[in-house]
N, CA, C and O of each residue as an XYZ file, in Angstrom:
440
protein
N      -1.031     30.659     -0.821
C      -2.095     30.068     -0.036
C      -2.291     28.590     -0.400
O      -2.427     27.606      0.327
N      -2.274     28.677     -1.326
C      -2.371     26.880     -2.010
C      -0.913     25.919     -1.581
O      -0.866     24.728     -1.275
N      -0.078     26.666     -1.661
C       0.976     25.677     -1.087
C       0.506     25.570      0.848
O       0.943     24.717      1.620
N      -0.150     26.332      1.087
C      -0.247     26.128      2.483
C      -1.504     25.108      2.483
O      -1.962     25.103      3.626
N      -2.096     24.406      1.796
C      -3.129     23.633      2.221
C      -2.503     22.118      1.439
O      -2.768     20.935      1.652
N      -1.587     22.780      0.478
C      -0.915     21.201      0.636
C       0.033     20.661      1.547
O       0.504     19.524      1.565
N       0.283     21.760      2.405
C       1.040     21.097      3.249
C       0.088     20.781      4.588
O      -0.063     19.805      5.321
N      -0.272     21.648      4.540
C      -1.575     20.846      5.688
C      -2.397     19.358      5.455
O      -2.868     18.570      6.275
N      -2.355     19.340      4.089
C      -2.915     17.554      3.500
C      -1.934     16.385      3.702
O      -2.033     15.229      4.110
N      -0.911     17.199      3.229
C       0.530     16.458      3.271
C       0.541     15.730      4.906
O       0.452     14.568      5.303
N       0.711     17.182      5.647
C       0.744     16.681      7.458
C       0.047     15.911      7.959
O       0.466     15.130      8.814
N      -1.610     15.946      7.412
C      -2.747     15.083      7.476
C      -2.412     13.745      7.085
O      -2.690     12.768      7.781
N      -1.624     13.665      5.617
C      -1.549     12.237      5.361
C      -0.607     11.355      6.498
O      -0.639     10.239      7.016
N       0.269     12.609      6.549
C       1.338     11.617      7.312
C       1.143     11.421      8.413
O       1.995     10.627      8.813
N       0.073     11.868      9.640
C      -0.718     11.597     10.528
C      -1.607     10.097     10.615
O      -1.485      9.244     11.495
N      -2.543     10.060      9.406
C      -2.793      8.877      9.058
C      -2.118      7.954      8.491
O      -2.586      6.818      8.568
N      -0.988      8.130      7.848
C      -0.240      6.681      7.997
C       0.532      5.945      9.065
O       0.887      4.772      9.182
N       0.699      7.224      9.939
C       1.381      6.473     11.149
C       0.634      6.136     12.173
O       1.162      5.661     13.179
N      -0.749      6.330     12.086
C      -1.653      5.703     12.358
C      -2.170      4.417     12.300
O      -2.762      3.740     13.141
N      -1.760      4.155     10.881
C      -1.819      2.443     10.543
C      -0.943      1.872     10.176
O      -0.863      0.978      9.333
N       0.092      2.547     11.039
C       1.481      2.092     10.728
C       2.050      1.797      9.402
O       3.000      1.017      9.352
N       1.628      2.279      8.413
C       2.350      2.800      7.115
C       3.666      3.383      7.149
O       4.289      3.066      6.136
N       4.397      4.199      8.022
C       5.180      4.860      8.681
C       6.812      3.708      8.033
O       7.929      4.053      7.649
N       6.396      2.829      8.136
C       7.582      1.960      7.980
C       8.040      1.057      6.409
O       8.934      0.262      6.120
N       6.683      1.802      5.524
C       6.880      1.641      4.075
C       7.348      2.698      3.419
O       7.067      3.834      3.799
N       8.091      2.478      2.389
C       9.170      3.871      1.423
C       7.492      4.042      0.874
O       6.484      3.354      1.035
N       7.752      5.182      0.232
C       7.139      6.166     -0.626
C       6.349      5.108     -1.422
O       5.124      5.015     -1.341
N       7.012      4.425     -2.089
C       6.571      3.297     -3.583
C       5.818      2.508     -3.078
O       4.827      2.239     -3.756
N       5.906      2.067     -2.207
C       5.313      0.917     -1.397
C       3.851      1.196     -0.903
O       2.817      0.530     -0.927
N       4.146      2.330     -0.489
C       2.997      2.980      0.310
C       1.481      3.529     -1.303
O       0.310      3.195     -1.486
N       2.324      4.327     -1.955
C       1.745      4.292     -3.601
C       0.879      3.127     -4.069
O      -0.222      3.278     -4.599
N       1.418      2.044     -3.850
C       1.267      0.645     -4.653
C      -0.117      0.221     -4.057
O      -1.138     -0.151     -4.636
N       0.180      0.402     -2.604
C      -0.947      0.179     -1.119
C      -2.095      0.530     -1.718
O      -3.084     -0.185     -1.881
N      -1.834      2.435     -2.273
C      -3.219      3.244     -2.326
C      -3.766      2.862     -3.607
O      -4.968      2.606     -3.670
N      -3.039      2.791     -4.632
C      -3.149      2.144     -5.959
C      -4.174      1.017     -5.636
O      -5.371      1.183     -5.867
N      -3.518     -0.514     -4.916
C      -4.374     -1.616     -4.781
C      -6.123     -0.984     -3.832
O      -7.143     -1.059     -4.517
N      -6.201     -0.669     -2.992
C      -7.109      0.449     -2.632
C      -8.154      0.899     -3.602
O      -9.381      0.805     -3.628
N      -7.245      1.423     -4.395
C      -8.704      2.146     -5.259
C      -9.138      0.946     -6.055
O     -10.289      0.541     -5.895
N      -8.305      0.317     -6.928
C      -8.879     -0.482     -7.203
C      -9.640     -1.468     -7.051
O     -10.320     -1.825     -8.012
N      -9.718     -2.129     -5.865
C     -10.167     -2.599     -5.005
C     -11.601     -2.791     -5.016
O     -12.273     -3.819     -4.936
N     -11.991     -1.304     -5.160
C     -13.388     -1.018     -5.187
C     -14.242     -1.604     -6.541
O     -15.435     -1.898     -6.471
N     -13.465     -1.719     -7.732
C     -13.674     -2.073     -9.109
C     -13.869     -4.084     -8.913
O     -14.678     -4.853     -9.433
N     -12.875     -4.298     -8.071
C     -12.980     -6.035     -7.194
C     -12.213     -6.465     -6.892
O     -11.143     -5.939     -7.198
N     -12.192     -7.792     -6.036
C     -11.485     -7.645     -4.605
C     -10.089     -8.981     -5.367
O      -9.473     -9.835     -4.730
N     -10.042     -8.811     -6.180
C      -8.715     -9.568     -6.818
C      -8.217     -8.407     -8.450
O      -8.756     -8.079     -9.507
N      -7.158     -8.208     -7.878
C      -6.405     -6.919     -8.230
C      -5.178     -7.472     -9.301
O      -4.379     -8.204     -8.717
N      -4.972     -7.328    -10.293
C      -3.814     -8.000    -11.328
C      -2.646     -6.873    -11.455
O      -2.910     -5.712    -11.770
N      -1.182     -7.382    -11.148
C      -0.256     -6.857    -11.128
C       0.005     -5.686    -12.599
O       0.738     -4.702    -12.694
N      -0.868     -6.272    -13.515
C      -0.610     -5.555    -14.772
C      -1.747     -3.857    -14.845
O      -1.890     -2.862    -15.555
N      -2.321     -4.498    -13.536
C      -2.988     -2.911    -13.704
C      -3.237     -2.304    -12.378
O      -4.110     -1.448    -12.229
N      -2.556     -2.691    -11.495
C      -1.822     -2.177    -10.887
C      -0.601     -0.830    -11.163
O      -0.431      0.313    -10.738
N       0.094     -1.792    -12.156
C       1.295     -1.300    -12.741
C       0.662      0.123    -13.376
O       1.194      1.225    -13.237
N      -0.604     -0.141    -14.110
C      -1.254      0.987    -14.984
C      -1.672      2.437    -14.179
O      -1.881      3.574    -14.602
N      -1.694      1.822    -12.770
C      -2.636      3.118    -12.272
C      -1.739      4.475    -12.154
O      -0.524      4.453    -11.957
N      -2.421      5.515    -12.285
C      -1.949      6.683    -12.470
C      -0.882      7.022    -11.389
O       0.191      7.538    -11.704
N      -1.351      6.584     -9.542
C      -0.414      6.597     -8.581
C       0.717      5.966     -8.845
O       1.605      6.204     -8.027
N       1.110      4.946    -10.059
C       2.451      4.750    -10.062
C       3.051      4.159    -11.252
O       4.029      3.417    -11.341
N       1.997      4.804    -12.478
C       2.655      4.337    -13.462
C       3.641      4.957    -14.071
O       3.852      4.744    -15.265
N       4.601      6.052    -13.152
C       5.876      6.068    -13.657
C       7.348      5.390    -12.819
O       8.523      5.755    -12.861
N       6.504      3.991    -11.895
C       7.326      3.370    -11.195
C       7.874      2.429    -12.023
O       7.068      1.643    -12.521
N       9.439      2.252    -12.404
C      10.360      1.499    -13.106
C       9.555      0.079    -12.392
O       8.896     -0.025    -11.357
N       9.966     -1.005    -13.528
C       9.052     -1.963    -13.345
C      10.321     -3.001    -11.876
O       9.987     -3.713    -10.929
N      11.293     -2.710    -12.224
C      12.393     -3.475    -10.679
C      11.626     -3.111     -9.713
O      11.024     -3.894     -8.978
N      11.584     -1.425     -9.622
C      11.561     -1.012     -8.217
C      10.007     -1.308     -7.811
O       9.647     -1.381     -6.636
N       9.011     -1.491     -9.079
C       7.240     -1.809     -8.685
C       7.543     -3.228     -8.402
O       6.956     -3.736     -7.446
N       8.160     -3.761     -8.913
C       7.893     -5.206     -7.993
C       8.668     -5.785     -6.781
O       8.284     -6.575     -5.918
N       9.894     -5.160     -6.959
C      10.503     -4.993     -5.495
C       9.893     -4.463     -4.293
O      10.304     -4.604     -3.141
N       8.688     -3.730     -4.759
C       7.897     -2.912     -4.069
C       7.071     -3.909     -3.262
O       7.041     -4.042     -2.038
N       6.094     -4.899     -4.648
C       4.878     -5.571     -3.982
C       5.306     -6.552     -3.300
O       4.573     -7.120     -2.490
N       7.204     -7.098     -3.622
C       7.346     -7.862     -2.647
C       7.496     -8.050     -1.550
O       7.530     -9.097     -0.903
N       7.662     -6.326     -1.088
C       8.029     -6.330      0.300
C       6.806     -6.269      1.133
O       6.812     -6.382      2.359
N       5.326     -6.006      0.096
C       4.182     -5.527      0.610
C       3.784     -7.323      0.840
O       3.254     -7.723      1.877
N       4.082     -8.073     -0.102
C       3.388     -9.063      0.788
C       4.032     -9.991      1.514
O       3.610    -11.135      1.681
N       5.041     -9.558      1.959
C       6.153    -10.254      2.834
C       5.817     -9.924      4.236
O       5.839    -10.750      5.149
N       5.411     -8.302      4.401
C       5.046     -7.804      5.565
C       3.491     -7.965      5.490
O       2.987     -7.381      6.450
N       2.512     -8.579      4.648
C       1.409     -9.313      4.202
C       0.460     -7.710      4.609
O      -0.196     -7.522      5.634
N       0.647     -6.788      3.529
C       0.155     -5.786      3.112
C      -0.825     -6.046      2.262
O      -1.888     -5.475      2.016
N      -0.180     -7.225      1.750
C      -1.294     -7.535      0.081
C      -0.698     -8.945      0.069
O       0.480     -9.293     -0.013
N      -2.149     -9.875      0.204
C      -1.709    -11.558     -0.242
C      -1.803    -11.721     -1.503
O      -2.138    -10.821     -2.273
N      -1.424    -13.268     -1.949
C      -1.969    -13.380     -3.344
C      -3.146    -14.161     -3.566
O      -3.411    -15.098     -2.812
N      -3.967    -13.821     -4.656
C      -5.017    -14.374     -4.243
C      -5.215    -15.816     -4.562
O      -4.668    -16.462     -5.455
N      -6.513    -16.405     -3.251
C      -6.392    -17.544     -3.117
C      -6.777    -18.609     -4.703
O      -7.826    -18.562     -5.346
N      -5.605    -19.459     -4.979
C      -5.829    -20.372     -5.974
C      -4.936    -19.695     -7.207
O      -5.009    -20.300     -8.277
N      -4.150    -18.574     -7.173
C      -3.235    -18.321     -8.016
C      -1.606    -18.021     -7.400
O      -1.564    -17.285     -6.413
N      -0.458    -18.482     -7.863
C       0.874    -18.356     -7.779
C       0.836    -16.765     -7.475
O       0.536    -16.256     -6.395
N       1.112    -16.266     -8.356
C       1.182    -14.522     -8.755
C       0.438    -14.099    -10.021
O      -0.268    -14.647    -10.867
N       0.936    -12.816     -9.757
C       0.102    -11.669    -10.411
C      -0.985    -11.681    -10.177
O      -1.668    -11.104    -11.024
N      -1.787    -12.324     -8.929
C      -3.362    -11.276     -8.581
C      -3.216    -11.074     -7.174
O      -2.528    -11.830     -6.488
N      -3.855    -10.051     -6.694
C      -3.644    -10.064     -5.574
C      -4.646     -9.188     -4.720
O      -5.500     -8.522     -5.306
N      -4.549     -9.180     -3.302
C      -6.170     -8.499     -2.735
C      -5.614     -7.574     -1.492
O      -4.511     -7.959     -1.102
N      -5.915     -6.926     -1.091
C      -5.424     -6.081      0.182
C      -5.766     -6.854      1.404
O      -6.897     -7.308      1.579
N      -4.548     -7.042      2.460
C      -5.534     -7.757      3.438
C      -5.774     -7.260      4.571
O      -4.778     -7.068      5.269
N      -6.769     -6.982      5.001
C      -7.842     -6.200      5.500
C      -7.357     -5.770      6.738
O      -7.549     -4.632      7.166
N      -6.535     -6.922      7.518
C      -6.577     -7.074      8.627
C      -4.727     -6.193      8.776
O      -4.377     -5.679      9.838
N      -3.965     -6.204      7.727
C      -2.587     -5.775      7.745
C      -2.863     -3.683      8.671
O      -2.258     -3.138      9.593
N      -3.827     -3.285      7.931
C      -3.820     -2.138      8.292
C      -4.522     -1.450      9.496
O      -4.611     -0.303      9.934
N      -5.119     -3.073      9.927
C      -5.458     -2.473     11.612
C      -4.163     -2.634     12.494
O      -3.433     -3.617     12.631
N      -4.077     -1.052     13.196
C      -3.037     -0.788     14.146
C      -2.898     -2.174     14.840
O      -1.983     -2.838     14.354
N      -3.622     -2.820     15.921
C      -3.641     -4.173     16.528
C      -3.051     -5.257     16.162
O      -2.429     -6.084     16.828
N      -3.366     -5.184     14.678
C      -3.044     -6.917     14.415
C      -1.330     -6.780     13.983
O      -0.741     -7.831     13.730
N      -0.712     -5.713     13.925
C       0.629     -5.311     13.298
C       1.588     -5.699     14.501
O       2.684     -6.135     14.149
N       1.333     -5.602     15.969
C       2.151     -6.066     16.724
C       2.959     -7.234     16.402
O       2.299     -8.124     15.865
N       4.425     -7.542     16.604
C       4.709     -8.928     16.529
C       4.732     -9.090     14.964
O       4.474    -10.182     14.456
N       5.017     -8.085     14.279
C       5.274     -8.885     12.469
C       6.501     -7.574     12.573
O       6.671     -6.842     11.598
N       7.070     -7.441     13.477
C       8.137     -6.115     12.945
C       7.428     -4.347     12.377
O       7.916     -3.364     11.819
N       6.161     -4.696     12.875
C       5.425     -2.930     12.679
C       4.635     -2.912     14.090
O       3.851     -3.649     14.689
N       5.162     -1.878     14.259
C       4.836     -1.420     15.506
C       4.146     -0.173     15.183
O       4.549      0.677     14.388
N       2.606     -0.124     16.166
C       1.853      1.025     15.512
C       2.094      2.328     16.350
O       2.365      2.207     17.545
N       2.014      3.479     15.817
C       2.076      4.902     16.494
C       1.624      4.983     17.283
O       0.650      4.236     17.370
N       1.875      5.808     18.370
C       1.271      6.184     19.919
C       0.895      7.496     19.730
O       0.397      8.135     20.657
């Protein structure tokens, strides 16, 4: 019975990511997303080093975690924040409305 309600969460999630067009980030990427997310809430400039810490992905090899955030802010998932090079960074707000994704190479679910 319990495997049947994780797969019903599972189906749920993957409903809502292709919703906000998440659909087109690997696994890690998408992790890193929910990671910056929670933290988020703690404040709105996020440091790569604890990032790295959070439980969603601190068994991500450190290549593939930053290969990760680069692709997140290339497709501007996550900027850096204003007045620093790297390592801080903020979710940007506007990446995960379906609308504004047209025209950057993400196209949102129908």
């Amino acid at each position: 019975m319990i495997i049947k309600q994780a797969a019903q969460l599972r189906m749920l999630l993957l409903d809502m990511e292709q919703g906000l067009g998440l659909e087109t980030l690997t696994t890690v990427e998408r992790d890193i997303l929910y990671a910056v997310e929670i933290l988020s809430e703690l404040g709105v400039c996020i440091k790569s080093d604890d990032i790295r810490k959070h439980e969603i992905v601190k068994n991500i090899t450190a290549p593939t975690f930053y290969r990760a955030l680069k692709v997140l802010l290339g497709k501007e998932f996550l900027v850096t924040w204003p007045g620093t090079i790297k390592g801080s960074y903020t979710l940007n707000q506007r990446a995960v409305r379906p609308s504004l994704m047209i025209g950057r190479g993400i196209e949102p679910s129908r």
